[in-house]
C-alpha positions in Angstrom: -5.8 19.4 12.7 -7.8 18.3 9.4 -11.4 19.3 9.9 -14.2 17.0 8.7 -16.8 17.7 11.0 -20.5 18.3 9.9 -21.9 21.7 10.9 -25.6 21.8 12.2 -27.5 25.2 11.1 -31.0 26.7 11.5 -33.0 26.5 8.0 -35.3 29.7 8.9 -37.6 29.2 6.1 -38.0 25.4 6.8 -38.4 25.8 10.9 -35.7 23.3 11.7 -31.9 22.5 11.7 -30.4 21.8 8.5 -27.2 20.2 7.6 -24.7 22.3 6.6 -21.9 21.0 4.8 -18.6 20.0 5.8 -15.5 22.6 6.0 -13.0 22.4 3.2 -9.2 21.8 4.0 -6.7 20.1 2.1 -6.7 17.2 4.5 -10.1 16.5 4.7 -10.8 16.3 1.0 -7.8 13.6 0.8 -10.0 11.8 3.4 -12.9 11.9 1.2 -10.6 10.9 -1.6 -9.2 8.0 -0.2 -12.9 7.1 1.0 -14.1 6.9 -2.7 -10.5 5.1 -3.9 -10.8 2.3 -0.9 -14.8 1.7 -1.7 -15.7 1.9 -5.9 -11.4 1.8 -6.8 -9.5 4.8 -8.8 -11.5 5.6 -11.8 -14.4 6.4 -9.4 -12.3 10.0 -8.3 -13.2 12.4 -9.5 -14.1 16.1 -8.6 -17.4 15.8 -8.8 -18.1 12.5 -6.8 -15.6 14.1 -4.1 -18.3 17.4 -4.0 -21.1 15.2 -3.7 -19.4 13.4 -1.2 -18.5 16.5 1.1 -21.7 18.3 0.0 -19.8 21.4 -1.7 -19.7 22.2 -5.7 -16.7 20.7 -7.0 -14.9 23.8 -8.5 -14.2 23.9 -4.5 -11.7 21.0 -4.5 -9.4 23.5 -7.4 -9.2 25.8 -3.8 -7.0 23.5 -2.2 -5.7 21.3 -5.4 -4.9 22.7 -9.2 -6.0 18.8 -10.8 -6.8 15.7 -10.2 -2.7 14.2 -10.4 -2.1 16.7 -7.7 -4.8 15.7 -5.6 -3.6 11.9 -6.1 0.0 13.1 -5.2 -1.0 14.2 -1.7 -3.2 10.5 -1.5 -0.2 9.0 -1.9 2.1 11.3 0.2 -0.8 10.9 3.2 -0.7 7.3 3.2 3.0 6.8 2.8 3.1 9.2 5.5 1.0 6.6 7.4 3.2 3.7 6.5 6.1 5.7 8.4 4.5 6.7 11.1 3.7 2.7 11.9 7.7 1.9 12.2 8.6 1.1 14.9 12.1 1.1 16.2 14.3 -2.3 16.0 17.4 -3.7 17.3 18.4 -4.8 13.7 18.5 -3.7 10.3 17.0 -7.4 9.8 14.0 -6.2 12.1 14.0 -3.2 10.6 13.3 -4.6 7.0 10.7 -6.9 8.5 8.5 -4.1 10.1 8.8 -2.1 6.9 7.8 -5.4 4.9 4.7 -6.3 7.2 3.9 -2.5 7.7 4.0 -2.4 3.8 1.6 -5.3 3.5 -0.9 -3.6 6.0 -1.1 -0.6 4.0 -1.8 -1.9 0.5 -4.2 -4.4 1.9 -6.1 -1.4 3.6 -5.5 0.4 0.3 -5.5 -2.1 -2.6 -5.5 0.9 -5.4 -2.4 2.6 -3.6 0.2 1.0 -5.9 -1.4 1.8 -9.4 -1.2 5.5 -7.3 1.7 5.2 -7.3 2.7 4.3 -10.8 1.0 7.3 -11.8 3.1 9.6 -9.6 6.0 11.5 -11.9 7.7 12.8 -8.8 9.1 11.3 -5.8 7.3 12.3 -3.1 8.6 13.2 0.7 7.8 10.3 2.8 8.6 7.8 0.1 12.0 9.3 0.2 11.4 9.3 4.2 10.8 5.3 3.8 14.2 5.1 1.0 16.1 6.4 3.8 15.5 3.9 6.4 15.4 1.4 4.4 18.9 1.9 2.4 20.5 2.9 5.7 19.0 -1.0 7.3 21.1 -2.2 4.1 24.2 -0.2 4.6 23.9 -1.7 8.5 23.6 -5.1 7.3 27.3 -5.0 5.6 26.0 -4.3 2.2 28.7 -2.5 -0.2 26.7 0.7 -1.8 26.0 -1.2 -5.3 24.7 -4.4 -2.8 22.3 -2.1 -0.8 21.0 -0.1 -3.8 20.2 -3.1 -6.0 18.5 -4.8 -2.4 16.7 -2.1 -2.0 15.1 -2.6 -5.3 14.8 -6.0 -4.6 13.3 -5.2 -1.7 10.9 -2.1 -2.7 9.8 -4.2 -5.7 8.6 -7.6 -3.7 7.0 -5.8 -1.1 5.1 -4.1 -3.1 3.9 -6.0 -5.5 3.3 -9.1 -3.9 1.4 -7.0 -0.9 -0.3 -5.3 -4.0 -1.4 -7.7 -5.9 -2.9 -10.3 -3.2 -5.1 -7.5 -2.0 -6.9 -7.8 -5.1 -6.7 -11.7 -5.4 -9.7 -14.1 -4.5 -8.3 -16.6 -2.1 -9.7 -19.8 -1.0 -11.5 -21.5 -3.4 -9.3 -20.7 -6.3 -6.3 -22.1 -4.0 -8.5 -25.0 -3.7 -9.3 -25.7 -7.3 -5.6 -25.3 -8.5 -4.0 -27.6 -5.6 -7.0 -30.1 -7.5 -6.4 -29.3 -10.9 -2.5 -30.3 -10.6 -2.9 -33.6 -8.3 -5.0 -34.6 -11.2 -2.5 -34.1 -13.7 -0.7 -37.6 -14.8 2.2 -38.1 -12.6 4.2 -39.7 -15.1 4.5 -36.6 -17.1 4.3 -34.2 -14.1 5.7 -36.3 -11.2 6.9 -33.2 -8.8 3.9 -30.9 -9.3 1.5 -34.1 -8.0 3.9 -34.5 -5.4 3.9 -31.1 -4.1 0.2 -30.7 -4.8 -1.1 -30.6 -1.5 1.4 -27.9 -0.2 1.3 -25.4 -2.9 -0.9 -22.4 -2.7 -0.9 -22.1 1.0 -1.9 -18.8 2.6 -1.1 -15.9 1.0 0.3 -13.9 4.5 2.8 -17.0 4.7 4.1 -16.7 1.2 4.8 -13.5 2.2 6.8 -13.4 5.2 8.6 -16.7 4.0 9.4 -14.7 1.1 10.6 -11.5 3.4 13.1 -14.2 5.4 14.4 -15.3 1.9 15.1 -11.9 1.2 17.1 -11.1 4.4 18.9 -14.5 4.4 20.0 -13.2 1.1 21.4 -10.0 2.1 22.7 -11.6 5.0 25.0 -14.2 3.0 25.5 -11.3 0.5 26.8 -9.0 3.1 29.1 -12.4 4.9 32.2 -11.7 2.7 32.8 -8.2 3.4 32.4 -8.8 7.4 
């Protein structure tokens, strides 16, 4: 179990309790990391805001991590790790790929810095091969030939992940509001459709994303139709 409990001790020479602070462990400094990531965003890690945030000189994070990319490694294995744990077993590969896409959304929404992370990662890491697995093996169960399921999968990873991405760090509302104005002013004889369709585009960013996820696996599913 990760420890990140605070310690109480007795300051002698001040005659009270003092704070000690917290016990180092691999796990609880990627707490602490992930803390400072989800609150001021990436640049803001570093060793010595992580020792000031767990109240211990920073050369003590080198204990448990050689660098910073290794540290970032194990942020990124944890909340992978997090994202698999979340599945839940389905009756279909079609539910299957629908848990993973909505689990997906939860996490980078929780943790809008997790894909840049990622990007920076130059290994694969354990869970994200954990995630590969159930995902291509949903595919392969939907019909796909091997060629089909891989180039899905990419498909698949690529939308996911950077729509779910990207709308965690986009100001709704308003801005929806603005452009749905902006393009029912436009003049309809040049730009007849966009009026038109004014009033429905932009709608909530959730919905794009699930109609998008049924897209997808009406895709595969016609995709998959000839070979079944």
């Amino acid at each position: 179990m990760f420890v990140n409990a605070v310690g109480r001790g007795y300051d002698r020479g001040m005659g009270k309790r003092a704070t000690r602070p917290a016990r180092l462990d691999g796990g609880a400094i990627v707490d602490a990391a992930i803390r400072v990531i989800d609150a001021d965003g990436l640049d803001a890690l570093t060793m010595r805001r992580l020792g000031r945030e767990m109240g211990v000189d920073p050369t003590a994070m080198y204990r448990h991590f050689r660098n910073k990319d290794e540290l970032q490694l194990a942020i990124c294995d944890r909340l992978l790790g997090e994202m698999l744990a979340s599945l839940e077993p389905q009756a279909d590969w079609r539910a299957t790929l629908r848990d993973m896409a909505w689990k997906a959304w939860q996490t980078y929404h929780r943790h809008p810095h997790l894909a840049h992370l990622l990007s920076l990662s130059p290994e694969v890491l354990d869970q994200h091969e954990r995630l590969s697995e159930v995902a291509l093996t949903a595919l392969s169960q939907a019909g796909l030939s091997d060629s089909d399921a891989a180039y899905s999968y990419h498909v698949f990873v690529g939308y996911t992940s950077g729509f779910a991405s990207s709308s965690a760090q986009t100001a709704e509302g308003d801005v929806s509001t603005a452009w749905r104005r902006s393009y029912a002013l436009l003049p309809e004889t040049e730009f007849p459709t966009l009026v038109r369709l004014a009033p429905v585009l932009f709608p909530d960013v959730e919905e794009q994303f699930r109609f998008g996820v049924e897209l997808f696996l009406d895709g595969v599913e016609r995709l998959a139709a000839p070979a079944t």
